[in-house]
Legacy VTK file of the C-alpha trace (Angstrom):
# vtk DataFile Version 3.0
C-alpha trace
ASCII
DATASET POLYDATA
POINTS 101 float
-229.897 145.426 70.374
-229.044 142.031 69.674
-228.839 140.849 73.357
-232.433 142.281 73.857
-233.806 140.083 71.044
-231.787 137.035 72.462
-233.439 137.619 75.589
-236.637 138.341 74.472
-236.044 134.832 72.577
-235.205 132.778 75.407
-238.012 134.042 77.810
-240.297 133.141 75.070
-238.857 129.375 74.918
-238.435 129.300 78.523
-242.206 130.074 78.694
-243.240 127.970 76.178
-241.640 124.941 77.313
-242.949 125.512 80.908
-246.155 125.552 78.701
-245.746 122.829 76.607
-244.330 120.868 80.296
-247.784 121.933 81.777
-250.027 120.711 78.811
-248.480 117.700 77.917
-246.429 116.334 80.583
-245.525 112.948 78.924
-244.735 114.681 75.363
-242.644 117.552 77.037
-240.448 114.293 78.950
-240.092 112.317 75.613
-239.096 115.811 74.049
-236.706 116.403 77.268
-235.560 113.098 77.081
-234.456 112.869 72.881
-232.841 115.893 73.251
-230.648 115.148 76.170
-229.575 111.693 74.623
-229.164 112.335 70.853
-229.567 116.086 70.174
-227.408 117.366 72.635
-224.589 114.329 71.720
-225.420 115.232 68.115
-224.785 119.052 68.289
-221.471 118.723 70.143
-219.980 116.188 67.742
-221.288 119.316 64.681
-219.942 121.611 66.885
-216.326 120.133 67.311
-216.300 119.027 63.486
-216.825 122.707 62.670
-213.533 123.859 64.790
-211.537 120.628 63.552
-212.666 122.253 59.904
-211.833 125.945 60.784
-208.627 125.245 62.383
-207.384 122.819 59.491
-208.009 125.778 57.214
-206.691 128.850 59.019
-203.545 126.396 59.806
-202.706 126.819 55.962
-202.515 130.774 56.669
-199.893 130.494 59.424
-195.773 130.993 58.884
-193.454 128.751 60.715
-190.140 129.814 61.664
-187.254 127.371 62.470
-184.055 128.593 64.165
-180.789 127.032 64.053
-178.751 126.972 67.142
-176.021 128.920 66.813
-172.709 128.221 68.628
-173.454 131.303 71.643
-176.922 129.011 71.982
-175.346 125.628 72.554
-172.687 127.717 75.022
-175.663 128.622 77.115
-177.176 125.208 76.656
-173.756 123.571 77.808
-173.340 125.730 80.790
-176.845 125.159 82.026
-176.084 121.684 81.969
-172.943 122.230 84.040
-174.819 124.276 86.705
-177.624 121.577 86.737
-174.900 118.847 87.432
-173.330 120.673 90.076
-176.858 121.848 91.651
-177.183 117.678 91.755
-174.032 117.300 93.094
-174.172 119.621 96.135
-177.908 118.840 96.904
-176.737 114.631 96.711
-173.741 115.894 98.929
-175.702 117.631 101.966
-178.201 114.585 101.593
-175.623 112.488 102.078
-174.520 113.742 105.663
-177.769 114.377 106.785
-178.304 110.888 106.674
-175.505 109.966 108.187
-175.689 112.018 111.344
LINES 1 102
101 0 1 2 3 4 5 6 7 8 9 10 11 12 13 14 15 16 17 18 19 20 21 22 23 24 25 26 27 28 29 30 31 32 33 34 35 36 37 38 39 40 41 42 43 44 45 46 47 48 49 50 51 52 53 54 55 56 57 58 59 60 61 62 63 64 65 66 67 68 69 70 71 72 73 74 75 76 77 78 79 80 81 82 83 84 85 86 87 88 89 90 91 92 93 94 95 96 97 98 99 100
């Protein structure tokens, strides 16, 4: 039901401003023109206040969980540092006689 009455709403503006557009040419460009240059502008810099505002407070509601690394972490860490380094090493290896043949 409600997207019936939005539509219903927008053919009705639609029609009235190719109305208004008709009638008053000059008005309906000044009224075209204000709203592209400060209403527009105007409603985005509401709009993106409003989600700064909502996010600040919902923020408050969330739980943050920190995690030590434990020793089986740094391990893994340590060994995918090794395997990096040697990943270098071989691909600085073949690079280095493809050059020189």
């Amino acid at each position: 039901m409600d997207d019936r009455i939005k539509y219903i709403v927008a053919l009705f503006l639609g029609g009235a401003s190719m109305a208004a557009g008709y009638y008053y040419p000059a008005e309906t460009f000044l009224a075209f023109t204000a709203g592209w240059l400060f209403i527009i502008p105007a409603a985005f810099i509401v709009y993106m206040i409003y989600g700064y505002t909502t996010y600040m407070n919902e923020r408050k509601h969330r739980i943050e969980v920190t995690v030590t690394p434990t020793e089986a972490m740094k391990a893994i860490a340590r060994r995918e540092m090794e395997l990096k380094k040697e990943k270098e090493e071989i691909l600085f290896e073949e690079s280095g006689k493809s050059i020189r043949r």
